[in-house]
C-alpha positions, 0 to 999 in steps of 0.5 A: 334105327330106334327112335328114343326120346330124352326129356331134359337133353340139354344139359347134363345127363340128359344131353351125354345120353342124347349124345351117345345114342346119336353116336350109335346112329339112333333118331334122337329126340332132344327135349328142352325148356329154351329154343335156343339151347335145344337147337344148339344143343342139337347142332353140336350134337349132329356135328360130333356125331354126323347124325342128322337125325337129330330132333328138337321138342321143346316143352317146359314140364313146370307146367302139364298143358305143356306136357300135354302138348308135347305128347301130342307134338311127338305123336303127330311127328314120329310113327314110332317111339322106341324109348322115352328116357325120362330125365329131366328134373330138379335137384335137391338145392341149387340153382333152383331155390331151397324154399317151397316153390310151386308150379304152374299148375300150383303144385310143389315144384319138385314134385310137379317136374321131377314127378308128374310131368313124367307120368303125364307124358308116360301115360300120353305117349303110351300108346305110341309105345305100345304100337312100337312094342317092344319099346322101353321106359327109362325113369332117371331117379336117385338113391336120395329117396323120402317116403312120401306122407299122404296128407302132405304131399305138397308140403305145405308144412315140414317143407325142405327141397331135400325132402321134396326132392327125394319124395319126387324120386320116391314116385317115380319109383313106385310109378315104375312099379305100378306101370310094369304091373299093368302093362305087358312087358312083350309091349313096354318094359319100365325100369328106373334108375340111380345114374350115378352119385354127384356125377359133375352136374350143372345141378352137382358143382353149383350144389355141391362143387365137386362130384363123385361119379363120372358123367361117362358112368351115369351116361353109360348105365341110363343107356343100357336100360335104354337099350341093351338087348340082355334086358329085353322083357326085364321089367318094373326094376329099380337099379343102382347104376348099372346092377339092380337094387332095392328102393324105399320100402315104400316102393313095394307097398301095393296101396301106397302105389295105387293111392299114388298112381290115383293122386296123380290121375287127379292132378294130372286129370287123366282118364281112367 
């Protein structure tokens, strides 16, 4: 039995995903903003499934002290960590506001969620993983990628949410790259992926109001890289669904990386 934790699991994706691998008798760890969503989240989970192993983690990613303590929750509760699942974040419009928001912390919204509390908790839970070695991290990321411009990183000019958006996806994808270059893949592998097109999404219909791709196929593609044994060892990849594919230029260049992987340090005030 693995133990894999899914951030965002309440909804959506993340909540198909926690699903199906609760189905396939893994210890599932559901991470949500609200008490009383992740519980219930996590009954009706355990009752479709008969799975008890079924966990709450509540944190909200808008702010990284929560992140922080996240970490250290799911540390101090489980020996092991098989799989991170990084998941949750905020889409290019609706529900959320189109204008520049900031988080907590008082960095763009998007990029702060969808982007940094992922390479915080990543960088946290590192250890963990490695002790569970051969563990597995799987970003949720999209086709819908910007390239991102140094000196506006938190757009305070030039803002739009579809800009924020896809920059936010744009480092999770370079942040994947440069993490499977610096640790083992014998130990962690990291890969990321685009799920599925406007799959049918609270985020997708209330933007949207339809949807292309099907739950079951996003669903089926982040649980593959989660745990398929035929991708054992495969590393810093970027797939489409479920074959792999080329991301933004960007992605492949080794100094946009590390001046982003730097940023982030920074902002996240991890030591190096």
């Amino acid at each position: 039995m693995r133990t894999v934790l899914v951030t965002g699991a309440t909804d959506g994706l993340g909540r198909s995903v926690a699903l199906e691998l609760a189905r396939r008798g893994e210890h599932v760890l559901v991470h949500g903003r609200s008490r009383e969503r992740a519980r219930s989240t996590v009954a009706e989970i355990r009752a479709e499934t008969g799975n008890e192993r079924v966990d709450v983690h509540l944190a909200d990613l808008a702010e990284l002290r929560q992140v922080s303590a996240l970490a250290h929750e799911i540390e101090q509760a489980h020996p092991k960590l098989d799989v991170l699942i990084s998941n949750a974040g905020i889409g290019s419009g609706l529900p959320e506001s189109r204008s520049r928001q900031e988080s907590r912390d008082g960095y763009e919204l998007r990029f702060a969620v969808n982007y940094l509390a992922g390479f915080l908790l990543t960088r946290r839970l590192l250890p963990l993983l490695r002790k569970s070695a051969p563990a597995r991290v799987v970003n949720v990321s999209s086709l819908g990628q910007h390239p991102i411009d140094f000196d506006n990183v938190m757009l305070t000019s030039e803002y739009s949410a579809a800009r924020a958006y896809g920059q936010s996806k744009l480092a999770q994808i370079m942040y994947t790259i440069e993490l499977a270059g610096r640790v083992p893949a014998a130990e962690v592998t990291v890969n990321s992926l685009h799920p599925g097109t406007y799959m049918p999404t609270k985020i997708v219909l209330e933007e949207i109001g339809r949807s292309v791709d099907t739950l079951e196929t996003g669903t089926a593609a982040t649980v593959r890289l989660a745990l398929a044994p035929e991708l054992e060892g495969v590393t810093g990849k970027f797939f489409d669904r479920e074959q792999e594919a080329s991301a933004s230029p960007q992605a492949y260049d080794p100094e946009a990386r590390r001046a982003l992987w730097e940023l982030s340090e920074a902002m996240t005030s991890v030591e190096r």
